[in-house]
C-alpha positions, 0 to 999 in steps of 0.5 A: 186581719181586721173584720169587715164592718158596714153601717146598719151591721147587727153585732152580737157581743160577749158580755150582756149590757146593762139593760140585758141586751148582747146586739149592737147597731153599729153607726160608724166605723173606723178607728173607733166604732159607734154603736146603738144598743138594741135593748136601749138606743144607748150610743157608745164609741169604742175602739175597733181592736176592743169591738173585734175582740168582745164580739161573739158574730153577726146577727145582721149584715147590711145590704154592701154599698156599691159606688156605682150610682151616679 
């Protein structure tokens, strides 16, 4: 069943990057994932199957849209 991801969401990954940071800002979803690196607004896209499997869990859940406002 694939993850529920939402704009703003804070996700933590498995491996570190680079600049030693695991949390990732996530920007865009669908079949690709843009994501921020929270260590050095580094921005990625990556395929969603990837995202799921390299993420250890949630760090930040932003607030769900609702569609009701007009």
């Amino acid at each position: 069943m694939p993850v529920k991801f939402a704009l703003g969401d804070i996700i933590q990954m498995r491996k570190k990057h680079p600049c030693g940071s695991d949390q990732w800002e996530i920007m865009r979803t669908g079949m690709d994932i843009r994501m921020r690196c929270q260590g050095c607004a580094r921005v990625v896209l990556l395929p969603r199957r990837q995202v799921e499997r390299s993420m250890k869990g949630f760090i930040h859940r932003a607030a769900p849209e609702t569609g009701d406002e007009a």
